[in-house]
N, C-alpha and C positions, 0 to 999 in steps of 0.2 A: 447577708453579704453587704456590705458596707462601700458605694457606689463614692469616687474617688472626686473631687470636684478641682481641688490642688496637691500635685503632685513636687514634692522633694525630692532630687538626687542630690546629694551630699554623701560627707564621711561621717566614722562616730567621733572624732574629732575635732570638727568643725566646728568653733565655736560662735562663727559667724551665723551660721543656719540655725543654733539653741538659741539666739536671740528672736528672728522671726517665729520660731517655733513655739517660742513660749505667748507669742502676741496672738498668732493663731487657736491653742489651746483655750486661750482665753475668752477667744472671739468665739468659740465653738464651732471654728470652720471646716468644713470636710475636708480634710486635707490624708496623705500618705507622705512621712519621709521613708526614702527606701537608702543604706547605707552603701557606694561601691565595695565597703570593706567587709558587707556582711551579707552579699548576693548570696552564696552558697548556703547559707543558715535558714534562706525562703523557697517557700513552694512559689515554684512559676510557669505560670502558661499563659503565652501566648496564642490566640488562637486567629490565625493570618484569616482563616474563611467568616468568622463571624466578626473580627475587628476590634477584638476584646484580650485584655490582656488579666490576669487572676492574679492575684500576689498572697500567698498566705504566708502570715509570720506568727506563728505560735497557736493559738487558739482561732486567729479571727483571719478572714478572708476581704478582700477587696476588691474590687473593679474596676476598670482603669478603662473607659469605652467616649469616643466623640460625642455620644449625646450628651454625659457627664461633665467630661474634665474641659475646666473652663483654663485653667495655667499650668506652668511649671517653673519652678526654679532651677536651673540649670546648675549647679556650684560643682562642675568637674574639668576638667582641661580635657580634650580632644582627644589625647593618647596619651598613658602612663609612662613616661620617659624613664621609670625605672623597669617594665616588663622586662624588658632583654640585658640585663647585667650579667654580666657572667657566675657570677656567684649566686645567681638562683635557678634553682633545676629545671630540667626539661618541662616536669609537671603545672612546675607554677608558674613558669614563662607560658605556659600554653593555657592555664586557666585565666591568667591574668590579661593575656593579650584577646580572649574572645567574653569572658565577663565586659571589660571595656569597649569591645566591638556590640556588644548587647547595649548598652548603656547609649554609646550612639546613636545605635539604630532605633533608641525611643523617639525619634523625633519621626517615627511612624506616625504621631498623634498632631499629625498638622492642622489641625485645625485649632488647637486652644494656644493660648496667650504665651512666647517661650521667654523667658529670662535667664539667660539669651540660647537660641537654638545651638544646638553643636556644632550644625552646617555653617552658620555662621560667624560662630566663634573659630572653626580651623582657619576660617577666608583672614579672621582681623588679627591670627596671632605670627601674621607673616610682619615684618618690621619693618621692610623695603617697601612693601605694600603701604601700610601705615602713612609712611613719610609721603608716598606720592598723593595719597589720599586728602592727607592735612593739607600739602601746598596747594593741592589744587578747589582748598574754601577757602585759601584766605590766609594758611599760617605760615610765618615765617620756619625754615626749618635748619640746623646748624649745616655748615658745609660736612659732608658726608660720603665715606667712600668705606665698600668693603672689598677687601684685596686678602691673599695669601700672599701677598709682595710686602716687603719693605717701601713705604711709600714717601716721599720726598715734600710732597704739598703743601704741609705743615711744618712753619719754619723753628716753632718753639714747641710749648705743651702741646698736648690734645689728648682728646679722650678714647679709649678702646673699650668694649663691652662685646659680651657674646650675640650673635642673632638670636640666638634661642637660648629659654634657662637653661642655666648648668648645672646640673647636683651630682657629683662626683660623688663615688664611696669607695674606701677601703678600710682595711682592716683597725686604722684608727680612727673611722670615724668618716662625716659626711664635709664635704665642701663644696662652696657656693660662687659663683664666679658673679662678684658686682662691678660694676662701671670705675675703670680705674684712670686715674692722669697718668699720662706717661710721656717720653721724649723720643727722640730721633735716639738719642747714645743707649739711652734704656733700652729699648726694644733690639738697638739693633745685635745685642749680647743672645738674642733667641732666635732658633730655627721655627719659622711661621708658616710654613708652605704648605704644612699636612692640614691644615682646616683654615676657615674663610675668618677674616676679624673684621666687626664693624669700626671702623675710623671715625671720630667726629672732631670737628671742631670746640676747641673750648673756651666756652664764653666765662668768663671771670668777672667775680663780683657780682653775682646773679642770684637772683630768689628763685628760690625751688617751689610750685604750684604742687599740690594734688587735688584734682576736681575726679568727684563721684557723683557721678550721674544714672538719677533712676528717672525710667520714664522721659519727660522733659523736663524734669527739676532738676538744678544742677546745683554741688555744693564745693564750692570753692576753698581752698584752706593754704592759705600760705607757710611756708615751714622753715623756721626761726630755731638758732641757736641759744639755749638758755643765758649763755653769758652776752648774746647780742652780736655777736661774730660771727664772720659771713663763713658758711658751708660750703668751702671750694670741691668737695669730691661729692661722691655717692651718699646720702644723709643718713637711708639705711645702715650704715656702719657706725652711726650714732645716734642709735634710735631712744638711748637711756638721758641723751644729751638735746634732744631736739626740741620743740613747742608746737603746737599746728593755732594758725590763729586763721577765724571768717573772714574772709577777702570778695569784697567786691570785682568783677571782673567787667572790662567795658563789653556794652551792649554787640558792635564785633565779633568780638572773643565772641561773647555766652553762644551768638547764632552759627559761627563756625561750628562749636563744638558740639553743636545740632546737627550743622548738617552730615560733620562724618560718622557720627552716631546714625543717620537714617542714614546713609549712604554702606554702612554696615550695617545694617538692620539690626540693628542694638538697641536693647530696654535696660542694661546695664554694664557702666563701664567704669574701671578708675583710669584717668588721664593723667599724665606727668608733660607740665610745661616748664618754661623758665621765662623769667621774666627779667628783661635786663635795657637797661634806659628807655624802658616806657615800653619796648618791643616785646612781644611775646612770643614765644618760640615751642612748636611743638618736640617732646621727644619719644614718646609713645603712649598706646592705648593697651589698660587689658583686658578683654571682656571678661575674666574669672577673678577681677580683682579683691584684695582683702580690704575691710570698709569696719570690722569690730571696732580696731584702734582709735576710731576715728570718734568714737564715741562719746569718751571723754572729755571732746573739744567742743561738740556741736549741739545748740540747741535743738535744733532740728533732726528729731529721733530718725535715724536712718533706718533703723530696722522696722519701725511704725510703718515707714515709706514703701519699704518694698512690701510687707504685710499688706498695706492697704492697693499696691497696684497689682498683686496677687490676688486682690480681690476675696 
Protein backbone atom coordinates (compact mmCIF):
# COMPACT_ATOMS: atom_id res chain seq x y z
CA UNK A 1 0.00 0.00 0.00
CA UNK A 2 1.29 3.09 -1.33
CA UNK A 3 1.31 5.86 1.91
CA UNK A 4 0.07 9.07 0.27
CA UNK A 5 2.57 12.24 1.00
CA UNK A 6 0.50 14.84 -1.56
CA UNK A 7 -2.77 14.61 -2.12
CA UNK A 8 -4.92 16.06 -5.59
CA UNK A 9 -8.48 16.74 -5.69
CA UNK A 10 -9.16 17.94 -9.12
CA UNK A 11 -11.36 17.03 -12.28
CA UNK A 12 -10.33 14.69 -15.35
CA UNK A 13 -10.42 17.79 -17.13
CA UNK A 14 -8.53 20.01 -15.45
CA UNK A 15 -5.90 20.94 -17.21
CA UNK A 16 -4.36 23.23 -14.77
CA UNK A 17 -3.59 20.11 -12.14
CA UNK A 18 -1.84 17.87 -15.69
CA UNK A 19 0.57 20.69 -15.48
CA UNK A 20 1.62 20.11 -11.64
CA UNK A 21 1.15 16.52 -12.21
CA UNK A 22 3.35 15.99 -14.72
CA UNK A 23 6.22 18.08 -12.64
CA UNK A 24 5.53 15.82 -9.65
CA UNK A 25 5.84 12.46 -11.91
CA UNK A 26 8.91 13.63 -12.65
CA UNK A 27 10.10 14.51 -9.30
CA UNK A 28 8.90 11.05 -8.15
CA UNK A 29 6.91 12.49 -5.57
CA UNK A 30 4.45 10.55 -3.44
CA UNK A 31 1.55 12.11 -4.52
CA UNK A 32 -2.56 10.77 -5.26
CA UNK A 33 -4.74 12.75 -7.78
CA UNK A 34 -8.10 11.58 -6.82
CA UNK A 35 -10.84 13.04 -9.68
CA UNK A 36 -14.58 14.61 -8.21
CA UNK A 37 -15.74 13.23 -11.63
CA UNK A 38 -14.63 9.77 -11.02
CA UNK A 39 -15.24 9.25 -6.83
CA UNK A 40 -17.70 6.50 -7.74
CA UNK A 41 -15.14 4.45 -10.02
CA UNK A 42 -12.79 4.21 -6.28
CA UNK A 43 -12.74 1.88 -3.51
CA UNK A 44 -13.15 4.15 -0.33
CA UNK A 45 -12.79 3.89 3.20
CA UNK A 46 -12.50 6.08 5.54
CA UNK A 47 -12.00 4.84 8.84
CA UNK A 48 -12.96 7.83 11.46
CA UNK A 49 -11.47 5.39 14.76
CA UNK A 50 -7.97 4.75 13.27
CA UNK A 51 -7.78 8.32 11.23
CA UNK A 52 -6.92 6.81 7.94
CA UNK A 53 -8.54 7.15 4.83
CA UNK A 54 -7.79 3.92 1.86
CA UNK A 55 -8.42 5.01 -1.69
CA UNK A 56 -8.10 2.08 -4.16
CA UNK A 57 -8.31 2.84 -7.97
CA UNK A 58 -7.84 -0.23 -10.11
CA UNK A 59 -5.10 -2.53 -8.94
CA UNK A 60 -3.22 -0.38 -6.36
CA UNK A 61 -4.35 1.01 -2.97
CA UNK A 62 -3.27 4.16 -1.09
CA UNK A 63 -3.21 5.71 2.24
CA UNK A 64 -4.11 8.91 3.14
CA UNK A 65 -3.11 9.21 7.18
CA UNK A 66 -1.49 12.56 9.29
CA UNK A 67 1.66 10.99 9.89
CA UNK A 68 2.10 10.81 6.01
CA UNK A 69 0.27 13.57 4.11
CA UNK A 70 2.37 16.58 4.28
CA UNK A 71 -0.15 18.76 1.41
CA UNK A 72 -3.07 19.08 -0.63
CA UNK A 73 -4.03 20.84 -3.62
CA UNK A 74 -7.39 21.80 -3.32
CA UNK A 75 -8.74 22.68 -7.18
CA UNK A 76 -12.64 22.35 -6.40
CA UNK A 77 -15.22 25.10 -5.47
CA UNK A 78 -17.16 24.58 -2.19
CA UNK A 79 -20.40 23.27 -3.71
CA UNK A 80 -21.36 22.11 -7.21
CA UNK A 81 -23.70 24.92 -8.24
CA UNK A 82 -24.97 22.66 -10.86
CA UNK A 83 -26.02 19.62 -8.23
CA UNK A 84 -29.65 20.93 -8.04
CA UNK A 85 -30.84 21.79 -11.86
CA UNK A 86 -33.84 20.73 -12.57
CA UNK A 87 -33.04 18.60 -15.34
CA UNK A 88 -31.04 16.16 -13.45
CA UNK A 89 -32.67 13.30 -11.56
CA UNK A 90 -33.31 12.68 -8.19
CA UNK A 91 -30.43 10.09 -8.18
CA UNK A 92 -27.69 12.20 -9.43
CA UNK A 93 -28.72 15.38 -7.41
CA UNK A 94 -28.39 13.09 -4.38
CA UNK A 95 -24.99 11.54 -5.59
CA UNK A 96 -23.72 14.67 -6.60
CA UNK A 97 -24.61 16.83 -3.57
CA UNK A 98 -22.98 14.21 -1.02
CA UNK A 99 -19.75 12.97 -3.29
CA UNK A 100 -19.09 17.00 -2.90
CA UNK A 101 -20.11 16.84 0.76
CA UNK A 102 -17.33 14.12 1.01
CA UNK A 103 -14.76 16.11 -0.87
CA UNK A 104 -15.19 18.81 1.73
CA UNK A 105 -15.06 17.07 4.62
CA UNK A 106 -11.41 16.03 3.38
CA UNK A 107 -10.19 18.83 5.15
CA UNK A 108 -10.45 16.04 8.12
CA UNK A 109 -6.68 16.11 7.47
CA UNK A 110 -5.81 19.18 9.41
CA UNK A 111 -2.71 18.94 9.86
CA UNK A 112 -0.84 19.02 6.24
CA UNK A 113 -0.25 22.02 4.13
CA UNK A 114 -3.89 22.99 2.24
CA UNK A 115 -3.96 24.84 -1.05
CA UNK A 116 -6.26 26.27 -0.17
CA UNK A 117 -8.61 24.49 2.52
CA UNK A 118 -12.42 24.44 1.58
CA UNK A 119 -13.36 25.97 5.05
CA UNK A 120 -11.54 28.62 3.78
CA UNK A 121 -12.15 28.86 0.39
CA UNK A 122 -16.31 29.07 1.14
CA UNK A 123 -15.33 32.13 3.88
CA UNK A 124 -13.24 34.15 0.71
CA UNK A 125 -15.87 33.30 -2.11
CA UNK A 126 -18.32 35.76 -0.47
CA UNK A 127 -17.65 39.22 -2.57
CA UNK A 128 -19.21 41.67 -0.09
CA UNK A 129 -16.79 40.02 2.27
CA UNK A 130 -13.85 40.47 -0.18
CA UNK A 131 -14.37 44.24 -0.58
CA UNK A 132 -14.51 44.88 3.11
CA UNK A 133 -11.46 42.74 3.60
CA UNK A 134 -9.35 44.64 0.88
CA UNK A 135 -10.44 48.35 2.25
CA UNK A 136 -9.70 47.41 5.35
CA UNK A 137 -5.32 46.72 4.14
CA UNK A 138 -5.12 49.53 2.17
CA UNK A 139 -7.28 49.16 -1.14
CA UNK A 140 -9.10 51.50 -2.68
CA UNK A 141 -12.51 49.80 -3.73
CA UNK A 142 -15.11 51.13 -6.64
CA UNK A 143 -18.32 52.73 -5.08
CA UNK A 144 -20.53 49.72 -4.59
CA UNK A 145 -24.01 48.75 -3.78
CA UNK A 146 -26.18 45.57 -4.23
CA UNK A 147 -29.79 46.23 -4.34
CA UNK A 148 -33.02 44.40 -5.98
CA UNK A 149 -34.08 48.18 -6.48
CA UNK A 150 -33.56 50.30 -9.24
CA UNK A 151 -30.80 52.49 -7.84
CA UNK A 152 -30.36 56.30 -8.76
CA UNK A 153 -26.63 56.84 -7.47
CA UNK A 154 -25.12 56.51 -10.58
CA UNK A 155 -25.54 59.40 -12.76
CA UNK A 156 -24.09 57.75 -16.14
CA UNK A 157 -22.56 54.20 -16.89
CA UNK A 158 -21.80 51.65 -14.31
CA UNK A 159 -21.18 48.44 -13.92
CA UNK A 160 -23.58 45.34 -12.83
CA UNK A 161 -22.12 41.71 -12.23
CA UNK A 162 -23.63 38.63 -10.46
CA UNK A 163 -22.52 38.08 -6.53
CA UNK A 164 -21.95 34.68 -7.43
CA UNK A 165 -20.93 32.69 -10.73
CA UNK A 166 -23.71 32.21 -13.01
CA UNK A 167 -23.84 29.18 -15.40
CA UNK A 168 -27.20 28.88 -16.61
CA UNK A 169 -28.34 25.87 -18.95
CA UNK A 170 -30.96 25.02 -21.23
CA UNK A 171 -31.84 23.02 -23.76
CA UNK A 172 -29.52 25.25 -26.29
CA UNK A 173 -26.71 25.14 -24.52
CA UNK A 174 -24.87 26.81 -21.43
CA UNK A 175 -24.58 30.70 -20.49
CA UNK A 176 -22.41 32.61 -18.45
CA UNK A 177 -23.22 35.83 -16.72
CA UNK A 178 -19.95 38.40 -17.08
CA UNK A 179 -19.50 41.96 -15.67
CA UNK A 180 -21.50 44.11 -17.91
CA UNK A 181 -21.69 48.33 -18.41
CA UNK A 182 -25.01 49.36 -18.23
CA UNK A 183 -27.14 52.79 -17.70
CA UNK A 184 -30.00 54.05 -15.74
CA UNK A 185 -32.43 53.75 -19.34
CA UNK A 186 -31.01 50.24 -19.81
CA UNK A 187 -31.63 48.62 -16.87
CA UNK A 188 -34.61 50.43 -16.18
CA UNK A 189 -36.50 48.20 -19.36
CA UNK A 190 -36.04 45.02 -16.61
CA UNK A 191 -37.89 43.67 -13.70
CA UNK A 192 -34.86 43.27 -10.91
CA UNK A 193 -36.57 42.59 -7.71
CA UNK A 194 -36.55 38.58 -7.83
CA UNK A 195 -32.64 38.35 -7.08
CA UNK A 196 -29.88 40.74 -5.51
CA UNK A 197 -27.37 42.65 -8.41
CA UNK A 198 -24.02 43.93 -7.54
CA UNK A 199 -23.86 47.81 -8.55
CA UNK A 200 -20.23 49.19 -9.20
CA UNK A 201 -19.04 52.06 -10.19
CA UNK A 202 -17.14 52.52 -13.49
CA UNK A 203 -13.93 53.54 -13.70
CA UNK A 204 -12.96 54.28 -17.36
CA UNK A 205 -9.86 54.20 -19.19
CA UNK A 206 -8.31 51.60 -16.68
CA UNK A 207 -5.87 48.64 -16.94
CA UNK A 208 -7.24 45.55 -15.91
CA UNK A 209 -4.37 43.61 -13.24
CA UNK A 210 -4.54 39.76 -12.80
CA UNK A 211 -2.04 38.78 -9.74
CA UNK A 212 -1.62 34.96 -9.06
CA UNK A 213 -0.35 34.43 -5.96
CA UNK A 214 1.25 31.10 -4.64
CA UNK A 215 2.51 31.01 -1.29
CA UNK A 216 4.06 34.58 -0.91
CA UNK A 217 5.20 34.95 -4.39
CA UNK A 218 3.09 37.12 -6.32
CA UNK A 219 2.84 37.46 -10.19
CA UNK A 220 1.62 40.37 -11.40
CA UNK A 221 0.28 40.59 -15.33
CA UNK A 222 -1.26 43.46 -16.81
CA UNK A 223 -3.73 42.85 -19.53
CA UNK A 224 -3.53 44.80 -22.84
CA UNK A 225 -5.44 44.86 -26.05
CA UNK A 226 -3.63 43.51 -28.98
CA UNK A 227 -4.27 46.58 -31.05
CA UNK A 228 -3.35 48.84 -27.90
CA UNK A 229 -6.90 49.82 -27.08
CA UNK A 230 -8.25 50.38 -23.81
CA UNK A 231 -10.66 47.36 -22.65
CA UNK A 232 -13.68 49.20 -21.30
CA UNK A 233 -15.91 46.01 -20.27
CA UNK A 234 -15.11 42.47 -18.96
CA UNK A 235 -11.76 41.34 -21.01
CA UNK A 236 -12.84 37.76 -20.51
CA UNK A 237 -15.20 38.56 -23.55
CA UNK A 238 -12.01 39.08 -25.42
CA UNK A 239 -9.87 36.70 -24.50
CA UNK A 240 -8.75 35.59 -28.34
CA UNK A 241 -7.97 39.64 -28.54
CA UNK A 242 -6.16 40.32 -25.26
CA UNK A 243 -2.02 40.16 -24.19
CA UNK A 244 -1.09 39.56 -20.45
CA UNK A 245 2.23 41.52 -20.06
CA UNK A 246 4.76 41.29 -16.22
CA UNK A 247 4.08 44.30 -14.28
CA UNK A 248 5.68 45.41 -11.62
CA UNK A 249 3.38 46.34 -8.77
CA UNK A 250 4.44 49.05 -5.86
CA UNK A 251 5.76 47.69 -2.71
CA UNK A 252 2.03 48.80 -0.98
CA UNK A 253 0.06 47.07 -3.36
CA UNK A 254 2.54 43.59 -3.19
CA UNK A 255 1.95 43.94 1.08
CA UNK A 256 -1.82 44.46 0.99
CA UNK A 257 -2.09 41.69 -1.23
CA UNK A 258 -0.39 39.72 1.58
CA UNK A 259 -2.09 40.71 4.06
CA UNK A 260 -5.69 39.56 2.71
CA UNK A 261 -4.33 36.55 1.48
CA UNK A 262 -3.17 35.73 5.37
CA UNK A 263 -6.26 37.34 6.62
CA UNK A 264 -8.02 34.50 4.45
CA UNK A 265 -5.60 31.98 5.16
CA UNK A 266 -4.88 31.46 1.46
CA UNK A 267 -1.75 29.64 -0.26
CA UNK A 268 -3.34 30.37 -3.46
CA UNK A 269 -5.36 33.02 -5.19
CA UNK A 270 -5.98 34.89 -8.50
CA UNK A 271 -6.67 38.60 -7.80
CA UNK A 272 -8.46 41.00 -10.17
CA UNK A 273 -7.53 44.75 -9.74
CA UNK A 274 -7.70 47.88 -11.72
CA UNK A 275 -5.41 50.32 -12.05
CA UNK A 276 -6.35 53.71 -12.95
CA UNK A 277 -4.22 57.23 -12.50
CA UNK A 278 -1.74 55.59 -10.57
CA UNK A 279 -4.59 54.31 -7.92
CA UNK A 280 -5.22 50.89 -7.61
CA UNK A 281 -8.49 49.48 -6.92
CA UNK A 282 -9.43 46.04 -5.78
CA UNK A 283 -12.37 43.95 -7.42
CA UNK A 284 -12.14 40.47 -6.31
CA UNK A 285 -10.15 37.43 -5.13
CA UNK A 286 -10.72 33.69 -6.25
CA UNK A 287 -9.18 31.04 -4.23
CA UNK A 288 -10.01 28.28 -7.14
CA UNK A 289 -8.67 30.52 -9.61
CA UNK A 290 -7.60 29.40 -13.39
CA UNK A 291 -3.56 30.33 -13.69
CA UNK A 292 -2.80 27.47 -17.12
CA UNK A 293 -3.40 30.49 -19.48
CA UNK A 294 -1.09 32.33 -17.88
CA UNK A 295 1.57 30.24 -18.99
CA UNK A 296 2.32 31.51 -22.14
CA UNK A 297 3.11 34.94 -20.62
CA UNK A 298 5.30 34.26 -17.72
CA UNK A 299 8.77 33.40 -17.32
CA UNK A 300 8.20 32.24 -14.16
CA UNK A 301 6.74 28.55 -14.33
CA UNK A 302 3.69 28.67 -12.21
CA UNK A 303 3.11 25.28 -12.17
CA UNK A 304 6.98 24.60 -11.04
CA UNK A 305 5.72 27.00 -8.01
CA UNK A 306 2.98 25.38 -6.86
CA UNK A 307 4.87 21.70 -7.33
CA UNK A 308 7.57 22.98 -5.43
CA UNK A 309 5.23 24.56 -2.29
CA UNK A 310 3.51 21.14 -2.41
CA UNK A 311 6.56 20.02 -1.54
Amino acid sequence: MTKVETLIISDRLDFATDYVTTILEVARAGYLRINRDALSEYRIILDLSKECLIIGIDEDEYEISDSSLKSVYYRAPTFLRETFLSNNSIDVQLESSQWMAFVRNLCYFENARWMNNPINIFRCENKMLQLRIAKRNGFLIPETYVSNRHLSYFSNEYIIKSIDTVVLKDDKGEAFFYTNIIDNDEISKYSINTAPIFFQEYLKNKLDIRITVIGKKIFPFGIYSKDGSIIEDDWRKHKDDVVFKKIELPNDISNAVIKIMTEFDLNFAGIDLIKLNNKYYFLEINPTGEWAWLMNYCEDKLDYEIANWLG
